[in-house]
C-alpha positions, 0 to 999 in steps of 0.5 A: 573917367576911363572904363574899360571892362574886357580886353580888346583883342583881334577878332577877325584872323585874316589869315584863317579866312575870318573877313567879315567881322559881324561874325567876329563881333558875336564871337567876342560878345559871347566870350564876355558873355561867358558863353561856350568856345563853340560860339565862335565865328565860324558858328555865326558865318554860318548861321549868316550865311557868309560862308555860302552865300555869293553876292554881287551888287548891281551898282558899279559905284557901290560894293557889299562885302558879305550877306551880313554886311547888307542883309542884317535886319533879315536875318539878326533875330535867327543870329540871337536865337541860335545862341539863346539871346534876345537883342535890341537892334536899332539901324535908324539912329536919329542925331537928336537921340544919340545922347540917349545911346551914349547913355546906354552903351556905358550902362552896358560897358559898366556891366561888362557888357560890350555892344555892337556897332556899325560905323561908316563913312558917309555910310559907303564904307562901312565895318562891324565893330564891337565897343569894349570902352569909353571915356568923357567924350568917346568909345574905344571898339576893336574893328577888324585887327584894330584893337584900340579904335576911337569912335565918336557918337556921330560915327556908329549909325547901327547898335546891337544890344544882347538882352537876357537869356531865352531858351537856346537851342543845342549847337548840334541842332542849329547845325544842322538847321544851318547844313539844311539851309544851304540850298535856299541861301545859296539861290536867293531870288535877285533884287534889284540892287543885288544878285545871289549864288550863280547869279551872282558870279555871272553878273561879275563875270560879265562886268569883264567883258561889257565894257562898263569900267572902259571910260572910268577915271583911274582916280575914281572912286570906284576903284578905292572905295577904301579910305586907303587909297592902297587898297581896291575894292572895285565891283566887289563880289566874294566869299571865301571861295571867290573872291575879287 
């Protein structure tokens, strides 16, 4: 019952800077989609905003990785509309309608279609991927390098669907759409969760010299909260010109 219809492929190059894979995600939908090269993923880092926007979350126990990585809801509809798509986007899965999403990610793989997911651990570590595939009892999405992930019902928590085609605004408009944004991007009013821009880079600075990590544990969670525990992520703050 295997069926795959695209073929998987890496769709976040870290050593050309790509880290954040939601962005990633979109460039592979568009190219299934048949859509111009120019929808790549620097077209959609920036209409999310994680080229500009420095973020640091407030809570030491807890990590974001880009401003699409926790801000999605906020900013999805701008994504589609800048390549001329409507979308269904669904963030609060219930266990008792997954047969129902099962369901319609075939439907849309049998169409050629791949569909976005987010994934997690307990919903700490979480990562964008897309699902290219499946067979009787599971999916097969590319995360990140991985291009032959497995993923089971009970582990995607958010889907993205493309809908049809609407009316799309020229490239050179949502650039410069984008270029005039910056500046609100980049000094968003902090929440109480999260700090923006300036803000942003303080606080973590700051984290160095209050003493709040002195009493942690070296086991703790909050150095590795990757599931590799070779790989840190403490008190993550970043984009890509600062990153920890």
């Amino acid at each position: 019952m295997k069926k795959i219809q695209q073929k998987p492929r890496i769709i976040c190059d870290g050593m050309k800077g790509q880290n954040y894979w939601f962005n990633g995600c979109m460039e592979y939908l568009m190219e299934c989609l048949g859509e111009a090269k120019e929808y790549d993923y620097w077209f959609f880092s920036g209409i999310t905003g994680d080229s500009f926007i420095q973020l640091y979350c407030k809570n030491i126990s807890d990590m974001i990785f880009c401003y699409s990585d926790g801000f999605l809801p906020q900013i999805i509809k701008k994504i589609f509309d800048s390549c001329g798509y409507d979308f269904e986007y669904f963030n609060d899965i219930k266990e008792n309608d997954r047969k129902t999403y099962d369901k319609m990610i075939r439907e849309y793989i049998d169409k050629g279609i791949p569909v976005i997911a987010k994934l997690g651990e307990n919903r700490k570590w979480t990562e964008y991927c897309v699902i290219y595939g499946y067979d009787i009892d599971k999916f097969y999405a590319i995360c990140g390098v991985d291009t032959e992930k497995i993923v089971y019902s009970e582990q995607y928590f958010e889907l993205i669907f493309s809908k049809g085609k609407k009316e799309k605004p020229s490239i050179d408009d949502v650039y410069k759409s984008t270029v005039m944004d910056i500046p609100s991007m980049i000094n968003l009013s902090d929440t109480n969760e999260f700090a923006f821009g300036k803000n942003a880079f303080t606080y973590w600075a700051d984290s160095f010299q209050n003493s709040v990590f002195e009493n942690i544990p070296e086991e703790s969670n909050i150095w590795h909260t990757h599931p590799d525990k070779g790989f840190s992520c403490w008190n993550m703050h970043g984009n890509y010109s600062t990153s920890t």
